[in-house]
N, C-alpha and C positions, 0 to 999 in steps of 0.2 A: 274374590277381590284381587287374588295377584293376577290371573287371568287378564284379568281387564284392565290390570295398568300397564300390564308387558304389555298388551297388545297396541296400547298408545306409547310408552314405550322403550325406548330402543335399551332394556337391560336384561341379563339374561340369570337364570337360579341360581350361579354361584355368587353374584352379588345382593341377593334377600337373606334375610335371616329374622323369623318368623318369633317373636319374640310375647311372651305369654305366662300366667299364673295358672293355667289349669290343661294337665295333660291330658282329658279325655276332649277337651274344643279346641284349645289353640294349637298345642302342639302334636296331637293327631291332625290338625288339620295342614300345617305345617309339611309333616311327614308323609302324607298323602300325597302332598302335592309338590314331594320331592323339593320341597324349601329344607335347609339348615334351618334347625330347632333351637332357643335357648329358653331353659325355665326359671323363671324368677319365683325365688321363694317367699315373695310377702304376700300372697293372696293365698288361693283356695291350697292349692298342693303344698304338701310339706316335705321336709328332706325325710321323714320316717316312711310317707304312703311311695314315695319315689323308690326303695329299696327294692320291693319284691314284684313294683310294678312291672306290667306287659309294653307298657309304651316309656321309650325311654329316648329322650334329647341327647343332638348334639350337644349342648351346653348345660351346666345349671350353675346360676350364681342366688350367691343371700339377696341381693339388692340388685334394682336397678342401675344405683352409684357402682357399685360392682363389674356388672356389666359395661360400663362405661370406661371404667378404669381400664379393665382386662383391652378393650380396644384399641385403648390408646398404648398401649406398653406390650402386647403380644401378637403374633400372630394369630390370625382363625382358625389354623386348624388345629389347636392344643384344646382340648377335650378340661372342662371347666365342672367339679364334682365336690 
């Protein structure tokens, strides 16, 4: 999918940020594709399966509201845990 909207267009990886409840589809899929990851914790993953996990985001917030906040009052590159 990012694939093919950069290709129409004109934006480049540091401005995506691949955003997802479940680390082994979105945000593997994310990290693959060298997109910025953030994981939101109201869906499948929990902040317990996150600890010892192998796949691991640039971001995690509780909520979506969260993540909202965090953009509007922070830089992107402060690491969200």
């Amino acid at each position: 999918m990012y694939i093919l909207y950069t290709s129409d267009h004109v934006i480049g990886m540091v401005c995506v940020l691949m955003i997802g409840d479940r680390l082994e589809t979105d945000i593997l899929l994310g990290l693959n594709s060298g997109i910025k990851t953030a994981l939101v914790l109201t869906g499948v993953t929990s902040c317990n399966a996150l600890e010892n996990h192998p796949i691991s985001p640039n971001y995690v917030f509780s909520t979506m509201g969260d993540l909202l906040l965090s953009a509007e009052s922070e830089p992107a590159s402060s690491k969200k845990v």
